[in-house]
Phi, psi and omega in degrees: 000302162315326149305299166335288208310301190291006143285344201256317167355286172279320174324308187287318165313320162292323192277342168307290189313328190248345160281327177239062185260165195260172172219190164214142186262089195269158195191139147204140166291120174262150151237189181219100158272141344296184203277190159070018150310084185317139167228148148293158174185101208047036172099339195260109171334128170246334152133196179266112166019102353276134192236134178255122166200143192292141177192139207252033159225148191283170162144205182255133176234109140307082205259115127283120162266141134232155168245089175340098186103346189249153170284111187332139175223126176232152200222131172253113178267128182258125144336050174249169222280144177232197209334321214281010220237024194241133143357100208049009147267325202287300197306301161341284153304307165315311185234350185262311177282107197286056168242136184279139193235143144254129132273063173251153178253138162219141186252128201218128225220142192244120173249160174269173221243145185297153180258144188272114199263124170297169182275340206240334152297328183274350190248338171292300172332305187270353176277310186312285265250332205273296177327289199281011179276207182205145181297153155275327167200200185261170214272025226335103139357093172329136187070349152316128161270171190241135194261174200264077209289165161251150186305120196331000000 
C-alpha cells in the first residue's frame, strides 16, 4: 500500500505542475490623439480609439487609422517575441512555471489635420503633369474600332 502512494506522488505532482501551469497573455493598446479613431488591423476594424485587442502570433501588423478631418495613417508595427516567447523556453513559460506573464504593447499614434488643396493649385499640378507626360503609343484614329482578338 505504501508503495502506491509513494509512486502516485510524483505523478500527482506533475499533474498539480500542469494544472496549474502558467500562460502569456499577448494584448495591445492603440491610443490616438485626437481619440475616437477607427483603427484596422490587418484590414480587420478593431472598433475606435483606444482600443485594446488580443493577439496570438509575434510578427508584423498592419495598422490603419482613419479620421473624419484628419489625414489617413498607415504603419507597419513589428511584434517582437520576446526572450521568455524563442522556442522550448515558451513551453516552459507556458506549461511548466505557474505564473501568469502580460504581454502587452502599447501604442500611440499622433494624427495630422487634412491639408486643404485650393482648387486652382490643384489644376495647375495637372496641366504641369499633363505637358510633361509622354504617350504610351499612338493614338487610333477617331471613330475607329479597335478589333477585339480572343485569347490565344
Amino acid at each position: 500500500m505504501k508503495r502506491i502512494i509513494f509512486r502516485s506522488i510524483p505523478f500527482a505532482l506533475f499533474l498539480f505542475s500542469m494544472m496549474s501551469s502558467g500562460c502569456v497573455e499577448r494584448t495591445y493598446m492603440i491610443r490616438t490623439k485626437p481619440a475616437g479613431a477607427l483603427v484596422y488591423v490587418d484590414g480587420k476594424l478593431i472598433g475606435p480609439s483606444p482600443v485594446s485587442s488580443k493577439f496570438v502570433y509575434y510578427g508584423k501588423r498592419k495598422i490603419k487609422i482613419v479620421k473624419e478631418g484628419f489625414e489617413p495613417l498607415e504603419v507597419i508595427e513589428d511584434f517582437d517575441r520576446p526572450w521568455y516567447q524563442y522556442p522550448f523556453i515558451d513551453f516552459a513559460f507556458e506549461h511548466l512555471i505557474p505564473v501568469h506573464w502580460n504581454d502587452r504593447r502599447d501604442l500611440a499614434y499622433e494624427l495630422k489635420p487634412k491639408r486643404h488643396v485650393r482648387t486652382d493649385e490643384l489644376t495647375n499640378r495637372a496641366r504641369h503633369q499633363h505637358a510633361t507626360g509622354k504617350p504610351i503609343g499612338e493614338a487610333p484614329p477617331a471613330g475607329e474600332l479597335i478589333p477585339i482578338r480572343p485569347p490565344p
